[in-house]
C-alpha positions in Angstrom: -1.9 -15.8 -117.9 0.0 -12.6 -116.2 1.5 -12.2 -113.1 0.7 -11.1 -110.2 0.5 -7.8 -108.6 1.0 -6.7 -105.3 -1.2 -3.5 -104.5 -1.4 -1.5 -100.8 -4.2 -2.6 -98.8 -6.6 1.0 -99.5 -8.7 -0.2 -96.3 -6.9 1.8 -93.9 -8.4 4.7 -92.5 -7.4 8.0 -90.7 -8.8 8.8 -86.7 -10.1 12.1 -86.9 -11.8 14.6 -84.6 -12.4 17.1 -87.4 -15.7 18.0 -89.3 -14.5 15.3 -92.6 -12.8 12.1 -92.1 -11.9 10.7 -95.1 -8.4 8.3 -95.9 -5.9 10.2 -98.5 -4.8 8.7 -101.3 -2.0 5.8 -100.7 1.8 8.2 -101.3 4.4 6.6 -104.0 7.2 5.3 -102.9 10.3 7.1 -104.0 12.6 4.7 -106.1 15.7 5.6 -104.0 14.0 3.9 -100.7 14.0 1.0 -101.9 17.8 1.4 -104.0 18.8 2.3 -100.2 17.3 -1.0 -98.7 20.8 -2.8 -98.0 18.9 -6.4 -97.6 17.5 -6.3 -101.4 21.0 -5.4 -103.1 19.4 -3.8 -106.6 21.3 -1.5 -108.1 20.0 1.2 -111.1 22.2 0.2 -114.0 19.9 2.4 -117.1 17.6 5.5 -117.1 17.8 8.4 -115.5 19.5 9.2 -112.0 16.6 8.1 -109.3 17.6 10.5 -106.9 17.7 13.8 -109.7 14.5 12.3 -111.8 12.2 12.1 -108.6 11.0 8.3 -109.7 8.5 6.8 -107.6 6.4 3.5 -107.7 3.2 2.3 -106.3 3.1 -1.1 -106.7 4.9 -4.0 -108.0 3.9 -6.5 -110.8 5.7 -9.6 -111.9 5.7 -10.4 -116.0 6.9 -12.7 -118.4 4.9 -12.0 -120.9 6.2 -10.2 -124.3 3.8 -7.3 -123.8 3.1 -6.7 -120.7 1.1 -3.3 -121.6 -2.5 -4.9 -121.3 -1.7 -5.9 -117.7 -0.1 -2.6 -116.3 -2.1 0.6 -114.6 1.0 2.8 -114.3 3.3 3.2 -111.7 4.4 -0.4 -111.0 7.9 -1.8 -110.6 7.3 -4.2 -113.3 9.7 -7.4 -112.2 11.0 -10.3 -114.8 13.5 -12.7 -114.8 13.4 -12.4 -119.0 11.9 -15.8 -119.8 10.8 -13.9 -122.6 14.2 -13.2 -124.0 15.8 -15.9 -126.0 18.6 -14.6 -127.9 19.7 -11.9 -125.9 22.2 -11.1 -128.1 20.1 -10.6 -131.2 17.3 -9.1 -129.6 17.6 -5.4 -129.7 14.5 -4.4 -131.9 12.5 -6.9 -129.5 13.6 -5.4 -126.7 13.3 -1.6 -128.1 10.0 -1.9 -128.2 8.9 -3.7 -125.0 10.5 -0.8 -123.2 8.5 1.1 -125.3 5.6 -0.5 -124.3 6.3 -0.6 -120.9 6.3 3.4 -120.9 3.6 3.7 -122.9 1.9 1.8 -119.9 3.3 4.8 -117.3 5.0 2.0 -115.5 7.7 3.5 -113.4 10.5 1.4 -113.0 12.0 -2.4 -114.9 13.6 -4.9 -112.6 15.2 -7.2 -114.1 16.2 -10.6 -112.1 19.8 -12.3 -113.0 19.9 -15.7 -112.4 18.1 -18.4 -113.0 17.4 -17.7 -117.2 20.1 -15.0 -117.6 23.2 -14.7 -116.1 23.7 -10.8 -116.6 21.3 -8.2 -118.0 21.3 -8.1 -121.5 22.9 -5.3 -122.9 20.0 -4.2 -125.2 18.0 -3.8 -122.3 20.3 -1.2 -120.8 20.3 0.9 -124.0 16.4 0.4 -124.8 16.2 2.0 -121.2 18.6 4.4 -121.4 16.6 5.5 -124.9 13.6 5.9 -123.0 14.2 6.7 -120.1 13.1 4.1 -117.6 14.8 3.4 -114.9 16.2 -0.4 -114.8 17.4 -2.3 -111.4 19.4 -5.6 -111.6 18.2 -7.6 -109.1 20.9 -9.9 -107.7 20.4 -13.8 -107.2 19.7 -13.9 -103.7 16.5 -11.4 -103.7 13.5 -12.8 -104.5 10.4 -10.7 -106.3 8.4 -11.7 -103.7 10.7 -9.9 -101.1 11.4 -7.1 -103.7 7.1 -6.8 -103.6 7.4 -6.9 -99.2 9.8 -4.6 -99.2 7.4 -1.9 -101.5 4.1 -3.2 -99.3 6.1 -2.0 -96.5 7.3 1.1 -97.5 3.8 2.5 -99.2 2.9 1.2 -95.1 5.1 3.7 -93.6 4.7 6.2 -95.9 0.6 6.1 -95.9 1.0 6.3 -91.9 3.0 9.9 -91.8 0.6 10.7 -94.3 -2.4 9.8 -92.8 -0.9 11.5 -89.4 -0.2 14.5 -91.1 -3.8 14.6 -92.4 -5.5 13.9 -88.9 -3.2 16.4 -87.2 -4.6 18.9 -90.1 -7.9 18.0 -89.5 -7.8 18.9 -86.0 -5.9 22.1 -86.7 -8.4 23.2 -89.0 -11.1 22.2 -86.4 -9.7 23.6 -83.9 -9.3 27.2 -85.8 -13.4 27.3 -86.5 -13.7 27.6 -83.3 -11.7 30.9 -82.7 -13.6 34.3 -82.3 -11.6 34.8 -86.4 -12.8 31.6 -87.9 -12.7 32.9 -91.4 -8.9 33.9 -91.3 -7.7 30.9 -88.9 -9.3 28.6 -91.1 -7.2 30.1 -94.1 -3.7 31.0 -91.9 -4.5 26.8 -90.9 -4.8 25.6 -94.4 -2.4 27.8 -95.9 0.5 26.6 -93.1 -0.3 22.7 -93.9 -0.3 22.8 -97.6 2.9 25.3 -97.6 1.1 27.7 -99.7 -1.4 30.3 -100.1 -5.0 30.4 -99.7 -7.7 33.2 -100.2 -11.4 33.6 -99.7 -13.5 34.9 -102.7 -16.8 36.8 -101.9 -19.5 35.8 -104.7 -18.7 39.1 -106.7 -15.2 37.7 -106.6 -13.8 40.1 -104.5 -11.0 38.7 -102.0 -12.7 38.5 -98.4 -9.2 37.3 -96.7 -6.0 35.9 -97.4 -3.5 33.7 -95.8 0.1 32.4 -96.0 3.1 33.7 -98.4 1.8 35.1 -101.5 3.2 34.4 -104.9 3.1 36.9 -107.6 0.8 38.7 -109.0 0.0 36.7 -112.1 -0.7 33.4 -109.7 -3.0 35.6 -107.7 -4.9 36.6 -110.4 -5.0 33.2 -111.9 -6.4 32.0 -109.2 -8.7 34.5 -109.0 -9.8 33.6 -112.2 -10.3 30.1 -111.8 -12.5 31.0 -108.6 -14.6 32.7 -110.8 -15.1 29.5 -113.4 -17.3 27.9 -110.0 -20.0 30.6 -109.7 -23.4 30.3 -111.6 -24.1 32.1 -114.5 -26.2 31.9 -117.6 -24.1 29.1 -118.8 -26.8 25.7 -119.4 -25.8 22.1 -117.3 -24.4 22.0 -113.7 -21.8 24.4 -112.3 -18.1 22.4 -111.5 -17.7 22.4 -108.0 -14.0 22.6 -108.0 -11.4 23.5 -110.8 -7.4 23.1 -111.5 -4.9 24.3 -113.1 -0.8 25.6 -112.9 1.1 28.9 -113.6 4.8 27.2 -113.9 5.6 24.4 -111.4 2.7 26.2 -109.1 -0.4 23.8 -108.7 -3.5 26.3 -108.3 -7.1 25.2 -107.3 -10.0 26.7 -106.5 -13.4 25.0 -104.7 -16.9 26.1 -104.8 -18.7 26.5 -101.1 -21.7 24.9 -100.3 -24.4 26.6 -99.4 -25.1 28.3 -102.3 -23.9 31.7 -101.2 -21.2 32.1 -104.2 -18.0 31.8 -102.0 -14.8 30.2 -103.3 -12.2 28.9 -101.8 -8.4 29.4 -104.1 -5.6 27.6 -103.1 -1.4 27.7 -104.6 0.8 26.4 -103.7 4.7 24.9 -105.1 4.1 21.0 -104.3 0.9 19.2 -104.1 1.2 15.9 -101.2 -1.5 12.8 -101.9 -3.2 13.7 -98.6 -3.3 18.1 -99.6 -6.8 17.4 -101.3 -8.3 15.4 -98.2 -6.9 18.5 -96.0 -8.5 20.9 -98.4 -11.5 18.9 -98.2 -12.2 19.6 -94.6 -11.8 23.3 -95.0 -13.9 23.6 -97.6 -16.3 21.7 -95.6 -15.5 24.2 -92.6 -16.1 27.5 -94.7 -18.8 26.2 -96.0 -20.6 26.2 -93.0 -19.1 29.7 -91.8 -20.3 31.4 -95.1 -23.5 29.7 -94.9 -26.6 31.3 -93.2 -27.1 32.1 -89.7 -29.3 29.1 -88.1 -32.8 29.2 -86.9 -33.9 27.8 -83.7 -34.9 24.7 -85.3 -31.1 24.5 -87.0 -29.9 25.6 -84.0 -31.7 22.3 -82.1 -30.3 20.0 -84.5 -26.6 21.2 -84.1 -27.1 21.2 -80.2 -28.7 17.3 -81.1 -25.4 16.6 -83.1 -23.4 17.8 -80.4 -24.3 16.0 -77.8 -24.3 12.8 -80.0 -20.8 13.0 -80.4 -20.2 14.2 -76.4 -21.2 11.1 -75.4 -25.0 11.7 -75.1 -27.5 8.2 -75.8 -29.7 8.5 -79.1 -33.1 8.9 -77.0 -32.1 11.4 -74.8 -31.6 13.6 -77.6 -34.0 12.8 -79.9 -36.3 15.4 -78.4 -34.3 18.0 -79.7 -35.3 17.3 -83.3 -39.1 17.7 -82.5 -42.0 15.8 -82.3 -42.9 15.7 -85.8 -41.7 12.9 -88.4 -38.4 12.6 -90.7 -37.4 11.3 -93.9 -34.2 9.5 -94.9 -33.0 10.2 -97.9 -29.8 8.3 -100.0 -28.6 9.9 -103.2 -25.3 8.7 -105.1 -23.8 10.9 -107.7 -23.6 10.0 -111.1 -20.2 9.8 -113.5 -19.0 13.6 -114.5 -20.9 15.3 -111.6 -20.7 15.5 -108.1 -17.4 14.5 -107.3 -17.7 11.1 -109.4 -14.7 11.0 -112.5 -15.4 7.4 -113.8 -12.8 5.8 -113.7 -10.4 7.7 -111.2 -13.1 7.1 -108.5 -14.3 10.1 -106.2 -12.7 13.2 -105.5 -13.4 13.8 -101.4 -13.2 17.3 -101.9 -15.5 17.6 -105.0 -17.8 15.2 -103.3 -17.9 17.4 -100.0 -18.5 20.5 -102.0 -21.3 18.8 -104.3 -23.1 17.1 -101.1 -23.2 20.3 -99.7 -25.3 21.5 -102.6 -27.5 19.1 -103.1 -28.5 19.3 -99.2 -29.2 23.4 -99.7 -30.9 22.2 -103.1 -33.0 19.4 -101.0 -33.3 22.8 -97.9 -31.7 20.1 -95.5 -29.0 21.1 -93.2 -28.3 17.5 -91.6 -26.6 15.6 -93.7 -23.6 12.7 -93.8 -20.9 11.9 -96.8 -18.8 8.9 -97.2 -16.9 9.5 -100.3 -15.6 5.7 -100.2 -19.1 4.8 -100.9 -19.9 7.9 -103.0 -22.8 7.4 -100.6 -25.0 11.3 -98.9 -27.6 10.5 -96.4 -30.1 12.9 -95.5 -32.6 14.1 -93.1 -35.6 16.2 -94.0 -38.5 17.1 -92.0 -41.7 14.7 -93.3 -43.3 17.9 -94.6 -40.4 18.7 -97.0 -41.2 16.7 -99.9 -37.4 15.6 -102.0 -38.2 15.5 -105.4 -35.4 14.5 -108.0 -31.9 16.4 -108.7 -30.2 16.3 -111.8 -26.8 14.6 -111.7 -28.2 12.3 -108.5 -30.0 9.0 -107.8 -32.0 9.2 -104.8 -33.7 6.4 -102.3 -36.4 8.0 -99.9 -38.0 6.4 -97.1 -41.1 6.9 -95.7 -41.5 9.1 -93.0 -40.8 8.1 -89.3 -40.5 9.5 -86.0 -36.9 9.7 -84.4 -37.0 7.0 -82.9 -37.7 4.8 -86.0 -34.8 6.4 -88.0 -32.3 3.1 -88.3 -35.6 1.4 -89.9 -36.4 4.6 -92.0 -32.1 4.5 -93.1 -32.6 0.5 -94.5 -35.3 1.8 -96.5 -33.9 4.4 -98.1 -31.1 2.4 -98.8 -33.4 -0.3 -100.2 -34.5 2.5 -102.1 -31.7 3.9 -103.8 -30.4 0.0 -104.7 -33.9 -0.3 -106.8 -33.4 3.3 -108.1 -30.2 2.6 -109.3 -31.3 -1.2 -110.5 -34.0 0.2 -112.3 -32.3 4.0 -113.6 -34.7 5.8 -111.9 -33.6 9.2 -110.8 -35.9 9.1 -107.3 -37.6 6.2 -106.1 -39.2 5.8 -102.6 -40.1 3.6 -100.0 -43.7 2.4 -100.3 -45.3 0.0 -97.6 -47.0 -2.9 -98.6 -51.0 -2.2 -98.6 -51.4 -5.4 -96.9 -49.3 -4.6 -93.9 -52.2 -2.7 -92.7 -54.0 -5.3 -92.3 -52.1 -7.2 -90.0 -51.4 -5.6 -86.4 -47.6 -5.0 -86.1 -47.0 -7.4 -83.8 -48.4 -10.8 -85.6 -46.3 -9.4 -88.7 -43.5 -8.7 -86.9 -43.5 -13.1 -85.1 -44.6 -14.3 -88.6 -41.8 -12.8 -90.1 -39.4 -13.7 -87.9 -40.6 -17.6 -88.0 -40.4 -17.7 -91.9 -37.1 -16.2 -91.9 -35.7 -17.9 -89.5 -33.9 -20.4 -91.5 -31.8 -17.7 -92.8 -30.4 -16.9 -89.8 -30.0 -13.2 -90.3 -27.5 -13.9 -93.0 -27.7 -10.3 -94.1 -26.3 -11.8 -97.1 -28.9 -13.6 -98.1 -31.6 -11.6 -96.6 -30.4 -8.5 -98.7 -30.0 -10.4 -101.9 -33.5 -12.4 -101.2 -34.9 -8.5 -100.7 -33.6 -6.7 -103.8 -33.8 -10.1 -105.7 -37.9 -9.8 -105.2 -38.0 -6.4 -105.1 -36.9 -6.2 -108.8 -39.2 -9.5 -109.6 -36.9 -12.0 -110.4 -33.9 -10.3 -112.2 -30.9 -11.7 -111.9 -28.6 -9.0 -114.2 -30.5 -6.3 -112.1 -30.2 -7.5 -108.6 -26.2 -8.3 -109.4 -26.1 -4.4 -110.5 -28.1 -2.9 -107.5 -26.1 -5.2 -105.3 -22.8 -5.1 -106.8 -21.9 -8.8 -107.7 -22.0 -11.1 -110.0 -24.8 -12.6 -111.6 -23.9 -15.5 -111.2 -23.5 -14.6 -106.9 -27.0 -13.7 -107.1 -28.2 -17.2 -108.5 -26.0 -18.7 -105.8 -27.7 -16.7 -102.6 -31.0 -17.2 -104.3 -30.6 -20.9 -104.7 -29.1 -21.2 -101.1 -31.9 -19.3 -99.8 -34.7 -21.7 -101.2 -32.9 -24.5 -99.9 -33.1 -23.1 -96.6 -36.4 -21.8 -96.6 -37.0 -25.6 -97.8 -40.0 -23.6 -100.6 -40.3 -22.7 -104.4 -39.3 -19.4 -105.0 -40.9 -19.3 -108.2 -44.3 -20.2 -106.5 -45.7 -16.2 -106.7 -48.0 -16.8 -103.4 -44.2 -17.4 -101.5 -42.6 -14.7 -103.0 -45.7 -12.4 -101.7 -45.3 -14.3 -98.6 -41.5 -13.7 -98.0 -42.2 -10.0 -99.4 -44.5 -9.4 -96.8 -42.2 -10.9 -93.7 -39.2 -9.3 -95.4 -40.7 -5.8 -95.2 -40.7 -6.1 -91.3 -37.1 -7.1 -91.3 -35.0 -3.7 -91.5 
């Protein structure tokens, strides 16, 4: 078996007051931090200078084995104490190519432990290093790996809370110019100063609407002006990229699509490119978005007002009147690999998946909506009498419709929904009551239910595995997919559940039963 590896904890999250909050990627650690930690004593003895080469780790994994390649993901600090090696002496070829392999693997860095197998570092080591150019740290007696793999945790600590300060304090610039009487251009002179580059605003005919910050030369302007133009719709067949990359020389250049559906693009250069620059961008595409979008009706213009006073304190029912008397639907939709924002398996981009939730809400006419790019996750709201029929690149739950005041119930079923639409491959699938709950008035349903389940003891656990489990009669490979787990979890929270319910879940009147009473449980 391999060893271990110690990865940063990717839970922590950014306080924002902006329009987007989403957590930028975790920042490497340069290689030189942790040479200039006094209290480990390693020193670089092979590969190139750590200070001149710009070497930087993101983890740190611990290896005996002879090929370690199957076990890296790139970037680590790959730490041994070269058990592996037996005849250091004759081992040159050996030792060639597990560097080799090492690189191959993008791992960063080699540490190599003296004491207890070796007493030095063997010399074939250094050259095989030196060869390819991985940087090699002796790591003296009296560290540990274990205090080599605090001493990274730490540092990727720090450096993800500058970052994630820097991003926040963005956000709330960038907020903060969309409210100026020049949103347009404060946005950009906002973006442009936080990214140390240069931004520009592309009309849908492509010409340039504004500009902001230093601008580079005249080929990077029009290569970025060309790359804008590889976003807008044209005759070409499949979905239109929302965003698009590339460099002229050591400048990075992108270029984002606006929701909306207007044609505007957002171009962005600059010389360096930070972990947190996309999550910055994010939130101004986000903000332009809605500045190029269209002017709001009264109705819009009630929902914003509803919004607003949500997040200035205001209690859910004394604003629920502003989104009418009429009914809603909830709808979920998660984007599928290669389109909207979802790269396999890289994850999500947050701006892409900004910029493609964006469209599908113009595409569903909704102009309330919510993304959580850690979940890859849009919610929706669209009036009852706007019927959400099924978008290509997207899986969508609906619920059925429901008054304002019913919306937390309608959100559980349309994220029922979606589970059984992705469970199933379904592109839309939508909440249906039971025709038997009609028959029963709402408040009998609503004590039975809560009787039967009672054992369960709102394990949401349970009850949400028990759900899915009968909603997709009985399948254990497709409840683990809609749910996420194991198979073999599934059978576990099933099993546990009949044992508490103290009944035979394969009886098919019980399962109707505990359909029926699990129906009014949201």
């Amino acid at each position: 078996m391999d060893g271990t590896s110690t990865v940063p904890d990717p839970a922590a999250s950014a306080a924002s007051s902006g329009a987007v909050s989403v957590a930028p990627p975790t920042p490497p650690v340069p290689l030189t931090a942790l040479l200039a930690r006094e209290d480990l004593g390693l020193r670089q003895i092979a590969g190139p200078d750590a200070g001149e080469s710009g070497a930087a780790i993101h983890w740190v994994h611990t290896s005996e084995m002879a090929d370690p390649y199957p076990y890296l993901l790139g970037g680590e600090l790959l730490l041994t104490a070269g058990v592996h090696i037996t005849d250091p002496v004759g081992a040159g070829v050996y030792l060639d190519d597990y560097v080799a392999r090492i690189v191959e693997a993008g791992g960063s860095a080699l540490g190599f432990g003296v004491a207890p197998v070796h007493d030095t570092v063997p010399r074939a080591l250094v050259t095989a290093c030196d060869r390819y150019g991985l940087p090699l740290l002796e790591v003296p007696p009296r560290t540990t790996f274990s205090g080599v793999a605090r001493a990274v945790w730490r540092l990727v600590a720090e450096a993800r809370h500058a970052e994630l300060r820097r991003v926040t304090e963005a956000q709330q610039g960038l907020a903060t110019a969309a409210a100026r009487p020049d949103p347009l251009p404060a946005v950009l002179r906002q973006l442009a100063a936080r990214l140390s580059g240069w931004a520009a605003l592309y009309a849908p005919d492509g010409a340039v609407l504004h500009t902001a910050g230093t601008a580079p030369g005249a080929g990077v302007r029009q290569a970025v002006r060309d790359l804008s133009a590889v976003l807008r719709p044209t005759g070409r067949t499949g979905p239109t990229p929302a965003s698009a990359t590339d460099s002229v020389g050591s400048t990075h250049l992108s270029a984002y699509a606006l929701g909306g559906g207007q044609g505007f693009a957002l171009g962005v250069a600059a010389d360096r490119r930070e972990p947190g620059d996309h999550t910055i961008t994010g939130v101004a595409v986000v903000l332009l978005s809605l500045l190029t979008g269209k002017h709001q009706g009264a109705a819009e213009s009630a929902r914003s007002a509803a919004l607003v006073r949500l997040l200035l304190g205001a209690a859910a029912d004394d604003v629920t009147p502003l989104l009418g008397a009429g009914q809603w639907t909830v709808v979920h939709a998660r984007g599928v690999a290669g389109v909207a924002g979802v790269t396999g398996v890289t994850g999500v981009d947050p701006v892409a998946h900004a910029v493609a939730a964006s469209a599908l809400a113009a595409a569903l006419d909704s102009g309330l909506v919510d993304t959580d790019a850690g979940q890859d996750l849009v919610r929706l709201l669209l009036p009852a009498d706007r019927e959400p029929t099924g978008q290509p690149g997207w899986t969508l739950g609906v619920s059925s419709p429901a008054s304002p005041g019913d919306l937390p119930a309608a959100d559980a079923q349309a994220a029922r929904a979606l589970r059984r639409a992705e469970a199933t491959r379904t592109p839309l699938v939508r909440h249906r009551e039971a025709g038997i709950a009609a028959l029963v008035a709402p408040a009998e349903a609503d004590a039975h239910a809560r009787v039967l389940l009672a054992p369960l003891d709102g394990n949401r656990a349970l009850t949400e595995t028990l759900r899915t489990w009968l909603s997709l009669h009985g399948s254990w490979d497709r409840t683990a997919t809609a749910l996420g787990v194991h198979r073999n979890t599934v059978r576990q929270r099933i099993t546990r559940c009949g044992a508490l319910l103290g009944t035979d879940l394969d009886d098919p009147d019980v399962r109707m039963e505990l359909w029926f009473a699990l129906g009014r449980e949201s």
